[in-house]
C-alpha positions as CSV (number, residue, x, y, z in Angstrom):
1,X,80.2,98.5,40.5
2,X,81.6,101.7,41.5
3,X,84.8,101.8,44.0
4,X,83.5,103.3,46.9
5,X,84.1,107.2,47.4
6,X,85.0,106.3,51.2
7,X,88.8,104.7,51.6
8,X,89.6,103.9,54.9
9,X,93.0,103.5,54.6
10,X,93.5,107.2,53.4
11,X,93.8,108.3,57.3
12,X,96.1,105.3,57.7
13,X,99.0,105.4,55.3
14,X,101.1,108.0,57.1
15,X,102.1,108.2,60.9
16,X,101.2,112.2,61.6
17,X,97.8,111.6,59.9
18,X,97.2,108.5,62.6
19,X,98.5,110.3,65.0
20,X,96.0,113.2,64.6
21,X,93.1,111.0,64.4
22,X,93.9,108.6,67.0
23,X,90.5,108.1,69.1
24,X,92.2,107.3,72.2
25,X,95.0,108.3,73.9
26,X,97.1,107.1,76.8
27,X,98.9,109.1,78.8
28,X,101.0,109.1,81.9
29,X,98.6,110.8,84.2
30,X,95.7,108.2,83.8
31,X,98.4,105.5,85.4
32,X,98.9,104.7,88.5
33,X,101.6,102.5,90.1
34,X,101.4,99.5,92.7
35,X,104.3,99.2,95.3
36,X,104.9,96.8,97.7
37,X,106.0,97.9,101.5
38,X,107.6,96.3,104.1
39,X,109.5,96.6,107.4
40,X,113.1,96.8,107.4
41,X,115.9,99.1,106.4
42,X,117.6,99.3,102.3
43,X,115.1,96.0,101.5
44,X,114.3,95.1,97.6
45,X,113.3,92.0,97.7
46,X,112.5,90.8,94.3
47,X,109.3,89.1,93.7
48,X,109.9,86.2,91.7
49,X,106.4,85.8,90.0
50,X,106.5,89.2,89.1
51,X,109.7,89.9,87.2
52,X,110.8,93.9,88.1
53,X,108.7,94.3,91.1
54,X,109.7,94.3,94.5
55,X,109.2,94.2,98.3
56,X,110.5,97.8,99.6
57,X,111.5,98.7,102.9
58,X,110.3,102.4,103.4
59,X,113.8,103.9,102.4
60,X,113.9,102.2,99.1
61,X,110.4,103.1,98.5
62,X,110.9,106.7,99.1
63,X,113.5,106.4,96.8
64,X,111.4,104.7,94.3
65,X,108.7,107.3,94.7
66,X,111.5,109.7,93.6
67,X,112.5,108.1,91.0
68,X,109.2,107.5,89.2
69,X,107.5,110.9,90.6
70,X,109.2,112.8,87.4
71,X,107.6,110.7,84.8
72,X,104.3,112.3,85.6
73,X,101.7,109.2,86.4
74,X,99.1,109.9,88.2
75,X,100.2,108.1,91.4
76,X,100.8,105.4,93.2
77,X,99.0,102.6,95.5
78,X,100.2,101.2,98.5
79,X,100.3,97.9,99.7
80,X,101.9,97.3,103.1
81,X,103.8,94.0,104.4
82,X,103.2,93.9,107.8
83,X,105.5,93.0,111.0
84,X,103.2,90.8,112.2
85,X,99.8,89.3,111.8
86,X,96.7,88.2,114.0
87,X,92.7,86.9,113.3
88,X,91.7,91.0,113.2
89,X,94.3,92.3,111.4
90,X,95.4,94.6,113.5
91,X,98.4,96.3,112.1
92,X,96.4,97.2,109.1
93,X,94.7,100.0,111.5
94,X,97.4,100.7,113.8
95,X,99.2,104.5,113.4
96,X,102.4,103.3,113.9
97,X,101.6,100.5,110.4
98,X,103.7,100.1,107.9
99,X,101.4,102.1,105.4
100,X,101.0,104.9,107.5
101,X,104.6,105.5,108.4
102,X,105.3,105.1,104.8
103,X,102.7,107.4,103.3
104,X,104.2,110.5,105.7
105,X,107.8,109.6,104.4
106,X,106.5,109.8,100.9
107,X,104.2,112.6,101.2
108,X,107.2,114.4,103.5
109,X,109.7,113.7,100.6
110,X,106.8,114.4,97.3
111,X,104.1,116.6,98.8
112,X,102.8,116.6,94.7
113,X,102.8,112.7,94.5
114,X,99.2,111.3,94.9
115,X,99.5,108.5,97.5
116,X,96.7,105.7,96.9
117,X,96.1,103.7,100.0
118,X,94.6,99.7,99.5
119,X,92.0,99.5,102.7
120,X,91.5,95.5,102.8
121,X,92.7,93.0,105.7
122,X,94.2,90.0,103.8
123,X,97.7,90.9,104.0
124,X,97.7,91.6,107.7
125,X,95.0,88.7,108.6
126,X,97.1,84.9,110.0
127,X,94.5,83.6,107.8
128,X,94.9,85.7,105.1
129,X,91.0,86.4,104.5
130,X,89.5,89.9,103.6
131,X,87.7,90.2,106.7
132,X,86.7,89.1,110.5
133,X,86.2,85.3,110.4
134,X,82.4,84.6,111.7
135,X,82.6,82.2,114.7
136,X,80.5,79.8,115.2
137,X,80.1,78.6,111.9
138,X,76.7,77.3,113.0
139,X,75.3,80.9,113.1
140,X,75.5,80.7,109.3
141,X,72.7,78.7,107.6
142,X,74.4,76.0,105.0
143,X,77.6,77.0,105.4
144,X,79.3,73.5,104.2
145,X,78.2,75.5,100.6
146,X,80.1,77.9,101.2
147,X,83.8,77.6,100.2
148,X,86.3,78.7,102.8
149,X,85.3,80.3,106.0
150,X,82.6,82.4,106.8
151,X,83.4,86.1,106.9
152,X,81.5,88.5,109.4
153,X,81.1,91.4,106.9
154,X,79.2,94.1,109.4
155,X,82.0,93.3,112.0
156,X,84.9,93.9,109.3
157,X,83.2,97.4,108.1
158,X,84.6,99.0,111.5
159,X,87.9,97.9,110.8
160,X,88.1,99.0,107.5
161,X,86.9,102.2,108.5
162,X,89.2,102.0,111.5
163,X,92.5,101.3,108.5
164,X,91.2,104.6,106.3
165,X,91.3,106.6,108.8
166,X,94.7,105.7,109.9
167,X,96.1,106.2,105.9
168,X,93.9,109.2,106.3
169,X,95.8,110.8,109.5
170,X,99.2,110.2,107.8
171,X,98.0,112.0,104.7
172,X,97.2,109.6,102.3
173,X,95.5,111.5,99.4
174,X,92.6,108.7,98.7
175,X,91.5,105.9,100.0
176,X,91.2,102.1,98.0
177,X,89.2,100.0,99.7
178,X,89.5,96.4,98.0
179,X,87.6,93.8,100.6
180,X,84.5,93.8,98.7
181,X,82.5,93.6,101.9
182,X,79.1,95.2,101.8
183,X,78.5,98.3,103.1
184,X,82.2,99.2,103.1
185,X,81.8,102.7,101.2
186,X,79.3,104.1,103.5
187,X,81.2,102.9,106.2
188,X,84.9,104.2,105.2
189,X,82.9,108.0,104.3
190,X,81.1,108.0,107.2
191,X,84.3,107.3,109.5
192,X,86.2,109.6,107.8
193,X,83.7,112.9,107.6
194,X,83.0,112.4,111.1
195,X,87.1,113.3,111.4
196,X,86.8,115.7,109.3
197,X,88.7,114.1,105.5
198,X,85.4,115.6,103.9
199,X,87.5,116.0,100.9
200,X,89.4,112.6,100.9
201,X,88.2,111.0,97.8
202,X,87.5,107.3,98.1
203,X,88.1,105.2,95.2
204,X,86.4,101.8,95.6
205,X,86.6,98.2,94.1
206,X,83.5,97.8,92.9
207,X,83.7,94.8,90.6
208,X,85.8,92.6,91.7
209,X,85.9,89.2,90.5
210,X,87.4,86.3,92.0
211,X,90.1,85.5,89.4
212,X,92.9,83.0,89.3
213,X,94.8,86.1,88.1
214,X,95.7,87.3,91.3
215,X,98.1,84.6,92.2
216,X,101.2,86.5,91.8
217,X,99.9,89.3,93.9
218,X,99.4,86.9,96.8
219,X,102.6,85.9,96.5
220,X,103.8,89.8,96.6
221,X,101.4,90.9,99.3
222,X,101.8,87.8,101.4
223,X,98.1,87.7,101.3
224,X,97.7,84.1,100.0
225,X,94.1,82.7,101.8
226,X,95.4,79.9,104.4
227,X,92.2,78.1,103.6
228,X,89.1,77.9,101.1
229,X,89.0,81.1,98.7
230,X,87.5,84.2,98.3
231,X,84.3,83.3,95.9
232,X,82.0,83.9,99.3
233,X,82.4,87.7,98.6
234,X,84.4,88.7,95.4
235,X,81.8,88.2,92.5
236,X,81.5,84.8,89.9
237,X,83.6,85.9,86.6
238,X,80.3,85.1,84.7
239,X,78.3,88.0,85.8
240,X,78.3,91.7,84.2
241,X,75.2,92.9,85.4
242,X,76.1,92.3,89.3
243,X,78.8,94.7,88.4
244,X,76.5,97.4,87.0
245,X,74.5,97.1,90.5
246,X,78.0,96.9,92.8
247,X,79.2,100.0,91.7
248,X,75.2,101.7,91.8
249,X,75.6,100.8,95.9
250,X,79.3,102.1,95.9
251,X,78.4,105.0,93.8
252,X,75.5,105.6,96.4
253,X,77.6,105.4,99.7
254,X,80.3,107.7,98.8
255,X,82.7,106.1,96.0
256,X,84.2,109.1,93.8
257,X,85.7,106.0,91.6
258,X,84.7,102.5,90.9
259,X,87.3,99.9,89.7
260,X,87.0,96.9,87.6
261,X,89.4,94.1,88.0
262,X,90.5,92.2,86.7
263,X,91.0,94.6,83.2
264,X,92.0,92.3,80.2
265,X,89.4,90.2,80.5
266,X,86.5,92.6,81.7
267,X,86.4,95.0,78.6
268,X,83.3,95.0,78.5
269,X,82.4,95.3,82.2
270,X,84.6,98.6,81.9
271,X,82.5,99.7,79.3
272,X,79.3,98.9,80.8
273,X,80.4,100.8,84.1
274,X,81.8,103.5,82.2
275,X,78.3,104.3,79.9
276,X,75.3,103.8,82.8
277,X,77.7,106.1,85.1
278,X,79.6,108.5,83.7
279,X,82.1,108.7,86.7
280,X,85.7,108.1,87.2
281,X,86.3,104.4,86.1
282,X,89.7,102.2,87.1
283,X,90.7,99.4,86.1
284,X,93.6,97.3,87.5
285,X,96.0,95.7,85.0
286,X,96.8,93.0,87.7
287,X,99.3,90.6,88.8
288,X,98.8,87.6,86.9
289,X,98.5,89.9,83.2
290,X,101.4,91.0,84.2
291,X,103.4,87.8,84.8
292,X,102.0,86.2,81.5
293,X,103.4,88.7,79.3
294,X,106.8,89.3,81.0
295,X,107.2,85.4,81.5
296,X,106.4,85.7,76.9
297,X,109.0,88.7,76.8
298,X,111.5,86.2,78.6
299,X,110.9,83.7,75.9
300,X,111.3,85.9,73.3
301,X,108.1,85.5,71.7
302,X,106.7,88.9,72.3
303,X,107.9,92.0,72.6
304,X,107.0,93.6,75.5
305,X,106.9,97.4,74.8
306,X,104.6,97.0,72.0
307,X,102.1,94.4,73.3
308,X,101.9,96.2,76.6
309,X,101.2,99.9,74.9
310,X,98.4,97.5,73.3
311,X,96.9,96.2,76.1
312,X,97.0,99.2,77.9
313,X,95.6,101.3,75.1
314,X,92.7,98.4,74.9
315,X,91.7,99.6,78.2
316,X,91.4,103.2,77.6
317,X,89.4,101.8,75.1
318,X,87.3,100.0,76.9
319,X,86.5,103.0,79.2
320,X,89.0,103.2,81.6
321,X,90.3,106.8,82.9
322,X,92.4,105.0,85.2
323,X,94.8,102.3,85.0
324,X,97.0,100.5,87.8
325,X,99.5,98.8,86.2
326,X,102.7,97.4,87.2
327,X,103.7,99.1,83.8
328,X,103.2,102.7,84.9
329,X,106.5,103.9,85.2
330,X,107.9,101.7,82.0
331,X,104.8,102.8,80.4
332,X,105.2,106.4,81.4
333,X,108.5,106.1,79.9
334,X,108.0,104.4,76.3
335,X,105.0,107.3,76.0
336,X,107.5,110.2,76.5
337,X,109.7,108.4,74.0
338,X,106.4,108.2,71.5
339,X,105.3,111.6,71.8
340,X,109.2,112.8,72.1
């Protein structure tokens, strides 16, 4: 039998040859960073689930922003640490917030930098849910099956649209609302036309699972649930096609981008979202993917450049345009070395 004409490894055997027919390609620009905020004055506290990440006072984040505005990712995303909580949340809409006051020092200090804002209630909530707790609990039929309390979604949309418009005022440059309360797009757009942010994008979470790879974020965020969990309105893991009809709504209300999340283990979600759309897709590389693979790189049994420059390169893959990623400035870095 004949050797076949067609050798694959031909395009393989030198590096400029892969390089130039490389299908995908990550870059700087599709990543955007998480950061932590919090009150206070020269704070960087260090996370200790999350090795290299910290809470930041707004003086050390402004100095963060600097330092990581030069490597040319696309951004970065806010999460604020409030100075005090309540049942409503209300800090997370309040002018005078920690994410407000620290999107005007950043914008003040890197007009070019695009400043994400996360709009959900869980890290300014006492009881650390996503939303307004629904009260009585008799109102709800069956609600011993539901896990955890009882969240009033309609009475959390005007909050939520109440905490955009506050990032909005400061001069965030798009809006991230995470809750996964229904209705939440139309809500945020509708809030935010009718004070004129026409042209603030909105960049919802549109699949988002309820996965036991958040933990280390709670512990960052402070956003831990004080009781139950969160599977009465984040989706079941085992569902793709619930995803492909969450971002159709979002899409319909208003969302310019939709966002998977988990990423690694929602490839083909990604995907999915990515080929019956055709719009902007996210994904967040989150907490938990994170902490595995640096708590590895500690151990010495991986090396952590070249498995994350995998994993994020998978996700491109997948169909991502956008990555968050606790990575993005490393990452950013380790490319320019690449391409350099």
């Amino acid at each position: 039998m004949a050797f076949p004409e067609q050798r694959m490894r031909r395009l393989r055997a030198h590096e400029g040859l892969r390089r130039m027919v490389r299908e995908t390609r990550l870059d700087a620009a599709s990543l955007v960073m998480p950061l932590f905020v919090r009150p206070g004055k020269g704070v960087a506290l260090p996370i200790p689930a999350m090795p290299g990440q910290f809470q930041l006072s707004t003086d050390r984040l402004v100095a963060r922003c600097r330092e990581i505005a030069p490597l040319g990712i696309g951004g970065v995303l806010l999460f604020g640490i409030p100075d005090r909580k309540d049942a409503l949340g209300s800090r997370a809409y309040a002018d005078d917030g920690i994410v407000p006051e620290s999107v005007r020092l950043v914008k003040r200090a890197l007009p070019g930098l695009v400043v994400i804002t996360d709009v959900c209630l869980c890290g300014y909530t006492d009881h650390g849910h996503c939303g307004v707790i629904k009260n009585p609990k008799s109102q709800i039929p069956n609600p011993q099956s539901v896990t955890g309390p009882i969240i009033d979604n309609d009475a959390t949309l005007e909050l939520l649209a109440k905490m955009a418009l506050a990032h909005a005022r400061a001069g965030a440059d798009m809006a991230a609302p995470s809750d996964m309360m229904d209705g939440r797009v139309a809500a945020i757009r509708a809030a935010l036309d009718r004070e004129g942010f026409t042209d603030l994008p909105i960049m919802s979470y549109a699949a988002k699972y309820a996965s036991s790879l958040y933990a280390p974020f709670r512990e960052a965020a402070g956003s831990a649930p004080q009781s139950g969990d969160r599977r009465s309105y984040q989706m079941d893991h085992a569902n793709a096609d619930e995803a492909l009809r969450e971002a159709a709504l979002d899409i319909g209300e208003g969302a310019d981008i939709v966002m998977v999340k988990p990423a690694l283990a929602c490839g083909d979600v990604i995907r999915r979202v990515k080929d019956a759309f055709g719009i902007p897709v996210a994904a967040y590389n989150v907490s938990g993917e994170y902490a595995m693979v640096k708590a590895a790189a500690e151990k010495g049994w991986l090396d952590e450049r070249a498995v994350v420059m995998e994993l994020l390169t998978g996700i491109r893959r997948a169909g991502a345009d956008i990555i968050v990623t606790y990575w993005a400035a490393d990452a950013a870095q380790w490319i320019k070395t690449v391409v350099g």
